[in-house]
N, CA, C and O atoms as CSV, one atom per row, in Angstrom:
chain,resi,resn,atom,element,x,y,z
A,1,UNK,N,N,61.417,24.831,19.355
A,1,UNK,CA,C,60.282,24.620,18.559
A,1,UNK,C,C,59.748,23.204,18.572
A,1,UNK,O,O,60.388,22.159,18.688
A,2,UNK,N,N,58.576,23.363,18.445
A,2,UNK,CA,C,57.937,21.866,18.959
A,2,UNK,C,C,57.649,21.343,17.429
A,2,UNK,O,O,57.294,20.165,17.446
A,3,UNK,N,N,57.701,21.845,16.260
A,3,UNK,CA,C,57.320,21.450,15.084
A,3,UNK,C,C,58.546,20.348,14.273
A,3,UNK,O,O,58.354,19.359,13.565
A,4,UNK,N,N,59.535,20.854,14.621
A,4,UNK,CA,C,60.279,19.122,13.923
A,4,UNK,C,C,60.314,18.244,14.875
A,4,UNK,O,O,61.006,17.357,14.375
A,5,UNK,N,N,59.898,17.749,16.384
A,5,UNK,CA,C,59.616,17.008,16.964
A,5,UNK,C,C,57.904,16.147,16.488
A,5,UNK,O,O,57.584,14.959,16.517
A,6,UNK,N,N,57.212,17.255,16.127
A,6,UNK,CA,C,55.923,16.386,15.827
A,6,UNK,C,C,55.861,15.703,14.476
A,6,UNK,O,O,55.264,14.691,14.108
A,7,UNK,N,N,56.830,16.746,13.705
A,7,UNK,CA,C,57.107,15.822,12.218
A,7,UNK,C,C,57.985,14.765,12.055
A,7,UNK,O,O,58.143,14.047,11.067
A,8,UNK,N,N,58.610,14.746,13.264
A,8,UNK,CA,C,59.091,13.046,13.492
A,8,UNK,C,C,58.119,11.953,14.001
A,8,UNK,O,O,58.061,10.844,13.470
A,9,UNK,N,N,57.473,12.266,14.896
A,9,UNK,CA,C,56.297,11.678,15.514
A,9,UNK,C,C,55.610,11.441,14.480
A,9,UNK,O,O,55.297,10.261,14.324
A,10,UNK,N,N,55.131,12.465,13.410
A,10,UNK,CA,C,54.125,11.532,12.387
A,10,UNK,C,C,54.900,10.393,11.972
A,10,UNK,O,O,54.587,9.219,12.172
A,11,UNK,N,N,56.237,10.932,11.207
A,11,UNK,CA,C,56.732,9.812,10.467
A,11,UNK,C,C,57.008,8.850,10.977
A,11,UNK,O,O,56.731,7.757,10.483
A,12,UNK,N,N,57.868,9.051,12.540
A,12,UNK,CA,C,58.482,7.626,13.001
A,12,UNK,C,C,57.499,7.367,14.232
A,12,UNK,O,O,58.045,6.526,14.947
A,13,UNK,N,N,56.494,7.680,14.670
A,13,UNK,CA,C,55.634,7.180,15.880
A,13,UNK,C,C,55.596,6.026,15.859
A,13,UNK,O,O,55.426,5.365,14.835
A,14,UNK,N,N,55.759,5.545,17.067
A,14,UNK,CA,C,55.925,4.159,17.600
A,14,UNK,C,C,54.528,3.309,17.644
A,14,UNK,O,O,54.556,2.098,17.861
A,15,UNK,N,N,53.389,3.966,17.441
A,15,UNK,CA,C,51.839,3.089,16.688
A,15,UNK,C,C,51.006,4.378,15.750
A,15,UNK,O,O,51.573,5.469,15.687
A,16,UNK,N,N,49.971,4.230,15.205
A,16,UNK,CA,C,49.145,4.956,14.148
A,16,UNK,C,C,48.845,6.185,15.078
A,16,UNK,O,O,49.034,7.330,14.669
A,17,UNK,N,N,48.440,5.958,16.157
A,17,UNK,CA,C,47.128,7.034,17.395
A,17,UNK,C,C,48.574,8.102,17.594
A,17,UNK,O,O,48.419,9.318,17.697
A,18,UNK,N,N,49.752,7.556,17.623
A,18,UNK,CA,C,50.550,8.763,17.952
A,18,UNK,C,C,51.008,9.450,16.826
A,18,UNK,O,O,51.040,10.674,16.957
A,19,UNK,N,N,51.433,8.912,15.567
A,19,UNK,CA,C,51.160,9.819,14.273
A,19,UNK,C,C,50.313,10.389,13.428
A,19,UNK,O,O,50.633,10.919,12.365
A,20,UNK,N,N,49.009,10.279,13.959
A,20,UNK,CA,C,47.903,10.570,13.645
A,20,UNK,C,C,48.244,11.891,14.890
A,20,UNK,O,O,48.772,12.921,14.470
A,21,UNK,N,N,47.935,11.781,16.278
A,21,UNK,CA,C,48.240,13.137,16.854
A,21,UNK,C,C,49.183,14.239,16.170
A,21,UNK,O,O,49.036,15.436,15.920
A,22,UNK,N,N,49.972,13.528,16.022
A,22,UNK,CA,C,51.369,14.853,15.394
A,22,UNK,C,C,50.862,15.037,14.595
A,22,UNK,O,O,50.786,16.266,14.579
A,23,UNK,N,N,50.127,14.486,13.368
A,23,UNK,CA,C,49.857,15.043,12.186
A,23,UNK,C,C,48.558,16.336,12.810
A,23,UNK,O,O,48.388,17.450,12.314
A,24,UNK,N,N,47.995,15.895,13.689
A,24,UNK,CA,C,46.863,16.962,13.855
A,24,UNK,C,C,47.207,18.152,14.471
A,24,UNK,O,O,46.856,19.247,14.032
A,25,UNK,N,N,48.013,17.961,15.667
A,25,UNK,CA,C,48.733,18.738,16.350
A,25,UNK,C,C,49.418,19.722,15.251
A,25,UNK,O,O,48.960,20.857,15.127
A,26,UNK,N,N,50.184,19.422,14.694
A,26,UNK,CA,C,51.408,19.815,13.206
A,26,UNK,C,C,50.165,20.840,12.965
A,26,UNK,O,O,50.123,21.999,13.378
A,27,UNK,N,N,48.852,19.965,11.976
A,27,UNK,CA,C,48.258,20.824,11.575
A,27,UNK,C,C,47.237,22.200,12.232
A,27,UNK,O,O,46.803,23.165,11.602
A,28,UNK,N,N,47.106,21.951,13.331
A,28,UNK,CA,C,47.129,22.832,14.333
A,28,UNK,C,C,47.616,24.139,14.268
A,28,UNK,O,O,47.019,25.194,14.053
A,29,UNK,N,N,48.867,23.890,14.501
A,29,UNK,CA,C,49.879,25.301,14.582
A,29,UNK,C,C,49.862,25.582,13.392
A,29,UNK,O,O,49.665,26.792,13.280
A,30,UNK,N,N,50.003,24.918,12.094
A,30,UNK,CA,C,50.102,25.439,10.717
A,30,UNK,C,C,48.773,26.320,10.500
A,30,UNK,O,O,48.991,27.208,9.676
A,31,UNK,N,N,47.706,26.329,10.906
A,31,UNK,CA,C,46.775,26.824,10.671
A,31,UNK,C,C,47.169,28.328,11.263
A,31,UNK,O,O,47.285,29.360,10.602
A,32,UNK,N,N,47.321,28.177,12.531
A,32,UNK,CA,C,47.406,29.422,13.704
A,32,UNK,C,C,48.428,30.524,13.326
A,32,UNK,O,O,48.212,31.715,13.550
A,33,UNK,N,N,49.538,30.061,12.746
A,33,UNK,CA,C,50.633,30.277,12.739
A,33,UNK,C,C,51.796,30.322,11.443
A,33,UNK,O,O,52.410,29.417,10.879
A,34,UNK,N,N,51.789,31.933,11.244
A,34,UNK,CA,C,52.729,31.579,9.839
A,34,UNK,C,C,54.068,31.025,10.050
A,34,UNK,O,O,54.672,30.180,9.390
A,35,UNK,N,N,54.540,31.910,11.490
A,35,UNK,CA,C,56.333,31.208,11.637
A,35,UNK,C,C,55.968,29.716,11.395
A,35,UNK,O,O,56.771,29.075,10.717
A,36,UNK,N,N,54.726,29.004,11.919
A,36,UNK,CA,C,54.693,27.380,12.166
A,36,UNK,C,C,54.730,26.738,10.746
A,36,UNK,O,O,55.274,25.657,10.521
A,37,UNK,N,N,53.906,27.736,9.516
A,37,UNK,CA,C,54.270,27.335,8.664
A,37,UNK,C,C,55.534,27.281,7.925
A,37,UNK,O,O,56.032,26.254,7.464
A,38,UNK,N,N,55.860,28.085,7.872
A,38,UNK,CA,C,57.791,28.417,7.469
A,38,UNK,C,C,58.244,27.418,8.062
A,38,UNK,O,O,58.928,26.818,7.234
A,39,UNK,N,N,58.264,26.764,9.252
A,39,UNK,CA,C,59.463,26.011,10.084
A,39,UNK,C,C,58.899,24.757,9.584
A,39,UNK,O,O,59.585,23.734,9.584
A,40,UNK,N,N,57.691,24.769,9.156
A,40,UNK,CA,C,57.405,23.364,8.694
A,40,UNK,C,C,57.926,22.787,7.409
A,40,UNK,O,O,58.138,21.596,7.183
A,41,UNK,N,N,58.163,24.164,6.313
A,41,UNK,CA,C,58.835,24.045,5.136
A,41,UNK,C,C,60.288,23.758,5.459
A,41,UNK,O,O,61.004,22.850,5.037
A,42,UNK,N,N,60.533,24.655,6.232
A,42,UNK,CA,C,62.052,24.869,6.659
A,42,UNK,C,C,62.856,23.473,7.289
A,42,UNK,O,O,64.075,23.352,7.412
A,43,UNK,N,N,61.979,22.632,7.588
A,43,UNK,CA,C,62.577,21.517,7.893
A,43,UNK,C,C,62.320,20.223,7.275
A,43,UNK,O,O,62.758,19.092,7.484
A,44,UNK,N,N,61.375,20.781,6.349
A,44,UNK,CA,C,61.599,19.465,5.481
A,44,UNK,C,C,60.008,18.748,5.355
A,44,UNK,O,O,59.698,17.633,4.936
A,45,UNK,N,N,59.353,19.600,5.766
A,45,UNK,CA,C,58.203,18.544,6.493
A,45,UNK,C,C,57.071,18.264,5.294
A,45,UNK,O,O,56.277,17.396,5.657
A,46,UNK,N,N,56.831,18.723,4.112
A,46,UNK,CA,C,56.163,19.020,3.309
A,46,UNK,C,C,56.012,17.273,3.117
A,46,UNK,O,O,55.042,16.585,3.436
A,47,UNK,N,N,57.259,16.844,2.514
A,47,UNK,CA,C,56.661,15.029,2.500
A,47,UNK,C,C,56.214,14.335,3.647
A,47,UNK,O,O,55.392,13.441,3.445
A,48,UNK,N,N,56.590,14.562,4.856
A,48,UNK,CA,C,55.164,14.041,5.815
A,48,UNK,C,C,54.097,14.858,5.905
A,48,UNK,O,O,53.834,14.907,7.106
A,49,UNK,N,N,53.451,15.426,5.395
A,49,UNK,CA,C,52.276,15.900,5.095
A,49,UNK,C,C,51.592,15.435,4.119
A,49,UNK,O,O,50.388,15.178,4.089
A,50,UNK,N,N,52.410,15.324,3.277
A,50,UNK,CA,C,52.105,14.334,2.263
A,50,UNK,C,C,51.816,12.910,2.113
A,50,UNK,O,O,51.029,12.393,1.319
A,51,UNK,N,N,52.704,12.242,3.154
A,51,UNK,CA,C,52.438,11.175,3.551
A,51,UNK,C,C,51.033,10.519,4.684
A,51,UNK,O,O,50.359,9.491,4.748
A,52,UNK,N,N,51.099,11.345,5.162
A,52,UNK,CA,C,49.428,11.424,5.824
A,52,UNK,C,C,48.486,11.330,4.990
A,52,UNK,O,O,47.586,10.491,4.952
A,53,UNK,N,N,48.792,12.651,3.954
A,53,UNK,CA,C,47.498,12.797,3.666
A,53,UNK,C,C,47.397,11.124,2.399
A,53,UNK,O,O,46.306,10.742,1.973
A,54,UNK,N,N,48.531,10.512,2.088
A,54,UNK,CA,C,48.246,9.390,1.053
A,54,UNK,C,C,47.481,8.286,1.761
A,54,UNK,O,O,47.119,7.316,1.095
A,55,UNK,N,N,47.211,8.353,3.029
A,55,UNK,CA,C,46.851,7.416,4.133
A,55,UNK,C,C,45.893,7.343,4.871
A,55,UNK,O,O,45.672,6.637,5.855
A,56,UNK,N,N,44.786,8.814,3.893
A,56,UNK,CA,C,43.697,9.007,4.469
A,56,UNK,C,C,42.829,7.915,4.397
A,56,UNK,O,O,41.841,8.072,5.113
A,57,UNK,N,N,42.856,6.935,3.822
A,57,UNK,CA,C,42.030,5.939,3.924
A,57,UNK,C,C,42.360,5.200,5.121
A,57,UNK,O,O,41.306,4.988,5.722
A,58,UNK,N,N,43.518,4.627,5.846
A,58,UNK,CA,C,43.718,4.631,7.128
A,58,UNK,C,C,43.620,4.770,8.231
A,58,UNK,O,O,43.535,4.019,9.202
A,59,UNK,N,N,43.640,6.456,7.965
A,59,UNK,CA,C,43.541,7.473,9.326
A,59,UNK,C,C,42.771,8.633,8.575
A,59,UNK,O,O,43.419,9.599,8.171
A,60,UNK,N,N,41.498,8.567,8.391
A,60,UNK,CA,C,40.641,10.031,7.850
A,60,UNK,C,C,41.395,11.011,8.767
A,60,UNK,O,O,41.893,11.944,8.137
A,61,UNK,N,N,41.620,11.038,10.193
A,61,UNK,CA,C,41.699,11.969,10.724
A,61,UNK,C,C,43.038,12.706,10.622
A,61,UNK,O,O,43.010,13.932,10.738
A,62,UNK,N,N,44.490,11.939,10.367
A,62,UNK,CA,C,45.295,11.985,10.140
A,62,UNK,C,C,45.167,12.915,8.579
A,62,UNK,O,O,45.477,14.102,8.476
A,63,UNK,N,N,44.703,12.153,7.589
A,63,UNK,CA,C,44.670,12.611,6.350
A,63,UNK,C,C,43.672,14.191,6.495
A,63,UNK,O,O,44.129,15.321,6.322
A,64,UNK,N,N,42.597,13.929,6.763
A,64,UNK,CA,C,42.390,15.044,6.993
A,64,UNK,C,C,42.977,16.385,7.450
A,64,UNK,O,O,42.559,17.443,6.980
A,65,UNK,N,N,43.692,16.346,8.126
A,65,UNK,CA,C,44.826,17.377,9.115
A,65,UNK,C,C,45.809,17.725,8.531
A,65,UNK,O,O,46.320,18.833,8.696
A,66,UNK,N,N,46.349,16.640,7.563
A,66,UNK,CA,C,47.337,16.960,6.858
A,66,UNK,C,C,46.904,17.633,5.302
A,66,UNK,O,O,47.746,18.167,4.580
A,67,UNK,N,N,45.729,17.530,5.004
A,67,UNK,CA,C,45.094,17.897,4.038
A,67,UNK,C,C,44.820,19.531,4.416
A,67,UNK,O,O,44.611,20.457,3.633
A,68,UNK,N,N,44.893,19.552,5.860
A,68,UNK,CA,C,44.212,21.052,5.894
A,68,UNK,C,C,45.577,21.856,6.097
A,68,UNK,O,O,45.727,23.038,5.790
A,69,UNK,N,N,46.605,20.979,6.697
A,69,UNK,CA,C,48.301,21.895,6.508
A,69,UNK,C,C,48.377,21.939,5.463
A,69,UNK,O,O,48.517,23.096,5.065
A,70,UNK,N,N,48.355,21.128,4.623
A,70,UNK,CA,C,48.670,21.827,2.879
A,70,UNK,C,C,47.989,22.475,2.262
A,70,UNK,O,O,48.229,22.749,1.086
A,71,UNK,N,N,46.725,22.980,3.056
A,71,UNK,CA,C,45.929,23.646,2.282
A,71,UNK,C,C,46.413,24.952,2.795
A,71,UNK,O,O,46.243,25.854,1.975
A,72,UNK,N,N,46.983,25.332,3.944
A,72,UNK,CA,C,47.132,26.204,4.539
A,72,UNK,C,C,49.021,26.697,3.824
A,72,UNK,O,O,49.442,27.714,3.275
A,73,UNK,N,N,49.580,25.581,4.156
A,73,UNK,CA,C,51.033,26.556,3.198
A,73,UNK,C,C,50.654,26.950,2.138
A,73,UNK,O,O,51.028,28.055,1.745
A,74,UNK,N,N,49.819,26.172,1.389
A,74,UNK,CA,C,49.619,26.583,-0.356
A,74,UNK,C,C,48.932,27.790,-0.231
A,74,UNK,O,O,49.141,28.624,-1.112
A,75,UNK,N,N,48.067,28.099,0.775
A,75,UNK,CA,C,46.984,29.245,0.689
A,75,UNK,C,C,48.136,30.685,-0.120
A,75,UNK,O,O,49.127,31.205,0.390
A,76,UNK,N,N,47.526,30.964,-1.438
A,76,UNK,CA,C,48.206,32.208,-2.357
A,76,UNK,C,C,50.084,32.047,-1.551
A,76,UNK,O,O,50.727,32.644,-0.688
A,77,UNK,N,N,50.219,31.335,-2.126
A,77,UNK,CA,C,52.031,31.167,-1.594
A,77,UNK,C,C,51.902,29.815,-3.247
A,77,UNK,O,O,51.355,28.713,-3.274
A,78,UNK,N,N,52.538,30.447,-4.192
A,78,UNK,CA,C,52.908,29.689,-5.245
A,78,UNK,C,C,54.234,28.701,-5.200
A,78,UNK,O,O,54.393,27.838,-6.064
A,79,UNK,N,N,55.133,28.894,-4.165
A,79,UNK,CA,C,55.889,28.271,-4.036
A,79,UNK,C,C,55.870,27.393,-3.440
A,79,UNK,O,O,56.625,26.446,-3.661
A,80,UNK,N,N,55.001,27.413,-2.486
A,80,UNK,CA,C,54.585,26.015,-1.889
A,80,UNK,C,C,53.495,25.366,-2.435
A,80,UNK,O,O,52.752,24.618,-1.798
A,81,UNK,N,N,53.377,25.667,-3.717
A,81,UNK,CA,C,51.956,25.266,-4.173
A,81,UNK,C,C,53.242,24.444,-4.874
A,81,UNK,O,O,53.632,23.450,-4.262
A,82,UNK,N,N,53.721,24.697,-5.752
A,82,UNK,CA,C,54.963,23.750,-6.583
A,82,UNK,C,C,55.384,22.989,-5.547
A,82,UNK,O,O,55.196,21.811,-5.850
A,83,UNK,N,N,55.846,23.087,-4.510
A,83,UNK,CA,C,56.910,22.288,-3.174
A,83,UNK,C,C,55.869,21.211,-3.302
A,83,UNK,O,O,56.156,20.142,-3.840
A,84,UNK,N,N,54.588,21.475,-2.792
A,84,UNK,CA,C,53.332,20.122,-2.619
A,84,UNK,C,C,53.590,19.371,-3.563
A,84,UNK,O,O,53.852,18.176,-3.428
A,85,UNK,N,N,53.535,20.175,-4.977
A,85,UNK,CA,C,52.979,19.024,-6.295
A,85,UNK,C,C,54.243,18.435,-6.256
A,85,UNK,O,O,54.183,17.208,-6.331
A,86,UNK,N,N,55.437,18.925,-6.157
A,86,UNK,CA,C,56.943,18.374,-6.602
A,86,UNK,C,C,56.738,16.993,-5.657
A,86,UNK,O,O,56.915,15.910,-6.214
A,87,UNK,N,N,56.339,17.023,-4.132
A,87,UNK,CA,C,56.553,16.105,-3.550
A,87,UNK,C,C,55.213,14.974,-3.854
A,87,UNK,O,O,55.073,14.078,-3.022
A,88,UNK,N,N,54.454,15.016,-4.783
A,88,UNK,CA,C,53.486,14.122,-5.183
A,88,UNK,C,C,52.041,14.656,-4.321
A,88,UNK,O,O,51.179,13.784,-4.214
A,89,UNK,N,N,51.847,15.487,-3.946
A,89,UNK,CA,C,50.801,15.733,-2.724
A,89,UNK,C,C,49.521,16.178,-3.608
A,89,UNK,O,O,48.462,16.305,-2.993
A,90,UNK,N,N,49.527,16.345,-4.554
A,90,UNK,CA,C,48.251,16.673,-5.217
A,90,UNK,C,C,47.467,15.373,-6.091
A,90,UNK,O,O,46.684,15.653,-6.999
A,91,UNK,N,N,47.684,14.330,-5.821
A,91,UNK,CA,C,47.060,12.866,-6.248
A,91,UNK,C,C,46.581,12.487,-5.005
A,91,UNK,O,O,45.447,12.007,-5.017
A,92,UNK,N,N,47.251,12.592,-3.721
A,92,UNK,CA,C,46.688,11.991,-2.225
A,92,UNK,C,C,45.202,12.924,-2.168
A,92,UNK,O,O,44.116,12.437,-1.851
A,93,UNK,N,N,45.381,14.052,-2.467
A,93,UNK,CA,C,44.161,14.869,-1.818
A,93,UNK,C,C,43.034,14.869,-2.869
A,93,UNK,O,O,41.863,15.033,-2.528
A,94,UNK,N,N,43.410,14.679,-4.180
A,94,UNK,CA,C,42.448,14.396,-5.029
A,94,UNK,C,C,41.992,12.870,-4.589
A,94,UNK,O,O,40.808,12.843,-4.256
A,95,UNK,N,N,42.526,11.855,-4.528
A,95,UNK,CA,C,41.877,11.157,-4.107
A,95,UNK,C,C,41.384,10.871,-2.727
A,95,UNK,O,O,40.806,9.816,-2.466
A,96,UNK,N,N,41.650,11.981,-1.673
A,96,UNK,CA,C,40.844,11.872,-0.279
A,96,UNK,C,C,39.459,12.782,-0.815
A,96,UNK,O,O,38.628,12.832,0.092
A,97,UNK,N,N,39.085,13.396,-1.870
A,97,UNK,CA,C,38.091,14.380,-2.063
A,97,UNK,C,C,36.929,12.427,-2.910
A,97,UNK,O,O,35.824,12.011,-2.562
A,98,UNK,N,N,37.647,11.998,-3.696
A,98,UNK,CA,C,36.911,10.617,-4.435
A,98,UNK,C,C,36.196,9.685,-3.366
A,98,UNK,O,O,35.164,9.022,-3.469
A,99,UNK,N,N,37.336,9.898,-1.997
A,99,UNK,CA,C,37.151,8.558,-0.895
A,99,UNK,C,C,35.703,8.934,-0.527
A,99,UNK,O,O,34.658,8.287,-0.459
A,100,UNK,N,N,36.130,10.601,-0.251
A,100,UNK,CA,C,34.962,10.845,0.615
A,100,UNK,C,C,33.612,11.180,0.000
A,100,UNK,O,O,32.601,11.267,0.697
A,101,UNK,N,N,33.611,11.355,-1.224
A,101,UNK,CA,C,32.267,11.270,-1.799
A,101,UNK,C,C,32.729,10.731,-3.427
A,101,UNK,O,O,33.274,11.323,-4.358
A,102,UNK,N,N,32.075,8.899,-3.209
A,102,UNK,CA,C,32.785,7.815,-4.446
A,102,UNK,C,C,31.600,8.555,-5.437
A,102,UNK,O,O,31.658,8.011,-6.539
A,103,UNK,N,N,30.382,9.778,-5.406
A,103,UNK,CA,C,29.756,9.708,-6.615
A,103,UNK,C,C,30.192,10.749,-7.239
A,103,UNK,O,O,30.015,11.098,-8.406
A,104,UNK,N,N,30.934,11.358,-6.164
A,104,UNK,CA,C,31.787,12.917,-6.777
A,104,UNK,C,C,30.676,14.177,-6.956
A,104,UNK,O,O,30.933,15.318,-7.342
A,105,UNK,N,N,29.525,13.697,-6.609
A,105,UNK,CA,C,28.550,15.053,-6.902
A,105,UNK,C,C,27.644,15.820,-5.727
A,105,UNK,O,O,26.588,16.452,-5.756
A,106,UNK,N,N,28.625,15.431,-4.634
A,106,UNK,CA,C,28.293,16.097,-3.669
A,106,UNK,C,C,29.440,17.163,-3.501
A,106,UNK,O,O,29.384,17.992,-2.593
């Protein structure tokens, strides 16, 4: 499985452009793919997803991607809706929704 290799790559990539890929890549298969989601829980990966997405000011694209994997485990799955918040992930994405529109009324 190529999914705890890319969730090392986000976390430990050796510059931004290659953890920014894994994070997109990651979110990629999470979209496509329920086993991809399971193996992503299954190994732990929920806090680098999280960690992306706190960094969207950084890497929009990164944050973005990782914003759309957590949107995708949480999709009607309550348990990963708790797993996100437990790991702090619902303050990063509220504030990537503020970054991206500072008047909030779009």
């Amino acid at each position: 499985g190529g999914i705890p290799p890319l969730l090392d790559l986000a976390k430990h990539g050796s510059c931004s452009g290659q953890r920014r890929e894994a994070v997109v890549a990651t979110s990629h298969l999470v979209k496509a793919s329920k086993l991809a989601r399971a193996l992503v829980v299954a190994v732990g990966g929920v806090p680098t997803l999280v960690e992306a997405a706190e960094a969207y000011a950084l890497s929009p694209a990164a944050g973005n991607a990782a914003a759309t994997a957590l949107a995708c485990l949480a999709h009607e799955d309550p348990e990963q809706q708790a797993l996100i918040a437990e790991f702090g992930g619902i303050a990063p994405l509220v504030d990537m929704v503020a970054f991206a529109c500072p008047t909030g009324r779009e």
